[in-house]
C-alpha positions in Angstrom: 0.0 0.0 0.0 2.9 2.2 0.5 4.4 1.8 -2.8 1.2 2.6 -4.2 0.5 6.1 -2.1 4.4 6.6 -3.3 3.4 5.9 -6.5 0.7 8.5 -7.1 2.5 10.7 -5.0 5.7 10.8 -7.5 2.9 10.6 -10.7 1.3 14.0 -9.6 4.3 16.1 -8.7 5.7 14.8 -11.8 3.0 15.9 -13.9 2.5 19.3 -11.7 6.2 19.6 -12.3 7.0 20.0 -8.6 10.2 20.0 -6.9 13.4 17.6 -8.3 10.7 14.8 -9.4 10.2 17.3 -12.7 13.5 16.9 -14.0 13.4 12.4 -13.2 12.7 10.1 -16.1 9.1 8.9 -16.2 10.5 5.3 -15.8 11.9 6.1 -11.7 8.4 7.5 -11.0 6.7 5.3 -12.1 8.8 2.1 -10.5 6.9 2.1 -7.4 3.3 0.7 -8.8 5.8 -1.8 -10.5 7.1 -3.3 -7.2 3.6 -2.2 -5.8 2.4 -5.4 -8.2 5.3 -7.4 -7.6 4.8 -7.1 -4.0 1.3 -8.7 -4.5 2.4 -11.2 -6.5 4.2 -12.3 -4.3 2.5 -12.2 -1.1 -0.4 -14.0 -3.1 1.6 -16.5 -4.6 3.6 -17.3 -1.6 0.3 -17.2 1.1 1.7 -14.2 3.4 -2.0 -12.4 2.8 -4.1 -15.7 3.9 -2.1 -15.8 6.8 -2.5 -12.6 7.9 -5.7 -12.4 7.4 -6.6 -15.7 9.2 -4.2 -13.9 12.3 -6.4 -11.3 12.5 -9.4 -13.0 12.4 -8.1 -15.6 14.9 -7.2 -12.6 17.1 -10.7 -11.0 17.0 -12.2 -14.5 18.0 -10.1 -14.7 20.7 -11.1 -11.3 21.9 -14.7 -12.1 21.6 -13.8 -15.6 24.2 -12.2 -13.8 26.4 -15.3 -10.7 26.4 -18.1 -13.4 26.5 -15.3 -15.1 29.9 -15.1 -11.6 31.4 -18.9 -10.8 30.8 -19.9 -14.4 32.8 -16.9 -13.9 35.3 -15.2 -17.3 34.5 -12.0 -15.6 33.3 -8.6 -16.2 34.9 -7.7 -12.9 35.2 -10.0 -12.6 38.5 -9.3 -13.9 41.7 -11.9 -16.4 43.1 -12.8 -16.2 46.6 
């Protein structure tokens, strides 16, 4: 995502002819959404996005366990008298 927002970024103050980007070659700005692609390729190919996606739904379970835990006061963290 941050090679994209670099991307567009670079692509606008290359065609506003902004600062040192106006003098670059077209093919340096436009390099990010290049790697922006590879990058996805990649992390599709390889599995790195299922994964994080099923830690962060395994994370927001776990929240909800230890809510409904808290909510019926059978978690660990209190003490029992």
């Amino acid at each position: 995502m941050y090679l994209l927002i670099l991307g567009v970024v670079l692509t606008l103050m290359k065609y506003l002819e902004i600062g040192p980007v106006a003098t670059w070659d077209w093919w340096v700005v436009l390099l990010p959404y290049g790697l922006a692609s590879a990058w996805w390729a990649w992390a599709d190919s390889t599995g790195y996005t299922k994964k994080k996606a099923m830690e962060r739904e395994d994370a927001k379970r776990q929240q909800r366990i230890n809510k409904n835990k808290d909510a019926m006061g059978t978690s660990r963290s209190k003490t029992r008298r």
